[in-house]
N, C-alpha and C positions, 0 to 999 in steps of 0.2 A: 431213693428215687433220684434219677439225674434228668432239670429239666432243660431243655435244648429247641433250641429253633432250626430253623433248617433255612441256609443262607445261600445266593446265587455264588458261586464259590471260584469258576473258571479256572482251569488248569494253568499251572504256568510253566508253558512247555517239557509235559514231564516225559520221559520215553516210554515208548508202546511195553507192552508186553506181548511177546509171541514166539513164536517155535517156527524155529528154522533147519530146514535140511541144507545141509553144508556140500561141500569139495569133494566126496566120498560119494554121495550122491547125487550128482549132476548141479546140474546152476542152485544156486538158494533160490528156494522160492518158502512161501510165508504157508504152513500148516496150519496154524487157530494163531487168532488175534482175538484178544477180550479188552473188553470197554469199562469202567468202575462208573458211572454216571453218577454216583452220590458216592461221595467220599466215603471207604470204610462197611461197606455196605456189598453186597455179591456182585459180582462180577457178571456180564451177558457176554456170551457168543459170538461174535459176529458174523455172520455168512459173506460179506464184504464189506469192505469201507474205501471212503475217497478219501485217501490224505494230499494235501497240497504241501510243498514247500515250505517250512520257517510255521507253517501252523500245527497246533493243538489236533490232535482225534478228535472229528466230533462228539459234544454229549461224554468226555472223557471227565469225571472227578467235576462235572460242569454243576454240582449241590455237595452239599455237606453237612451234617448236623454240629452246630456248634453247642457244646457244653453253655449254659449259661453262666456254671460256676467258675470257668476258668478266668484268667485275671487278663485274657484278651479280650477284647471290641473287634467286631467285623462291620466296615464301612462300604457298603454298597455300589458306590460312587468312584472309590479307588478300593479295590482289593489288592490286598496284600497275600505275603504265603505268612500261613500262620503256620506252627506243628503242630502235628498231629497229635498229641498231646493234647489241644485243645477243643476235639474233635470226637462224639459216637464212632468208633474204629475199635475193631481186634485190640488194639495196641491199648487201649484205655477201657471196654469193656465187654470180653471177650466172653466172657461168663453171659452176658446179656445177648450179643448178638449172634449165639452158635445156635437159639432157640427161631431164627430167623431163615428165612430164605428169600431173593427179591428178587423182582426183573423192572426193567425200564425198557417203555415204547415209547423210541425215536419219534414218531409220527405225533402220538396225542402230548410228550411229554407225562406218561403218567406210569407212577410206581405205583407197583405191585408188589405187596407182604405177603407171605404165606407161612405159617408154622413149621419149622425144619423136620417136624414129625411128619407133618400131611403128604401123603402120595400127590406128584406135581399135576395133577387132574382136578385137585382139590380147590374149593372159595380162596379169593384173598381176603386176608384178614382187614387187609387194606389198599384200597386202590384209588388214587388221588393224582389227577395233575399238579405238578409243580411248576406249572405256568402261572399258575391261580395263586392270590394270595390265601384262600380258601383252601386249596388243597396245600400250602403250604403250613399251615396253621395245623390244620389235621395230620397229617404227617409228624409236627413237630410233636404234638399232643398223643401222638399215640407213642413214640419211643418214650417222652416223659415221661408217661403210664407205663410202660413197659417192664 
């Protein structure tokens, strides 16, 4: 069992991820753009976004679950980049989160878990604000159980 909190994590200007049509076909313009809002975790859609200048995507990798056991501290005050390594991610355990599927709403701040088996019509397993230190805690508590 690997227990983990879930930490305000803010991206430090990482590059988008999207799909572009090139030279070949007319001006680039942007076909799908995806957002990670919890580090390591599924990826959402976006039908648009506003990016400004020198910032971040909104809501981009802006949580994280950090391992408790890893040999870093996460300081709320100054975040740092830690690796991902020390982070619930594919990269660290892959076996654990292919049984997962999640979305993040913009609006309330709240993640949604759903069993990677269940047709996406299906309950969430879990549905928590991560504005709340409450839904923070539950969330942390359900991948520890996990």
């Amino acid at each position: 069992m690997i227990k983990v909190i879930i930490c305000v994590y803010f991206s430090l200007k990482l590059p988008l991820v999207m799909s572009l049509v090139g030279p070949n076909h007319g001006p680039p313009h942007v076909l799908s753009i995806f957002r990670w809002a919890v580090k390591g975790l599924s990826s959402d859609p976006l039908r648009t976004v506003s990016l400004l200048p020198g910032e971040t995507m909104p809501n981009d990798r802006r949580y994280a679950l950090l391992d408790l056991s890893s040999p870093v501290s996460f300081n709320p005050s100054r975040p740092e980049w830690i690796h991902k390594g020390s982070f619930l991610c594919a990269f660290t355990s892959a076996t654990l989160l292919r049984n997962y599927r999640t979305s993040f709403n913009d609006d309330t701040s709240t993640l949604s878990v759903y069993s990677s088996s269940d047709p996406p019509s299906s309950r969430p397993l879990l549905e928590e604000s991560l504005d709340t230190a409450s839904g923070k805690v539950a969330t942390a508590a359900f991948f520890s159980a996990a």
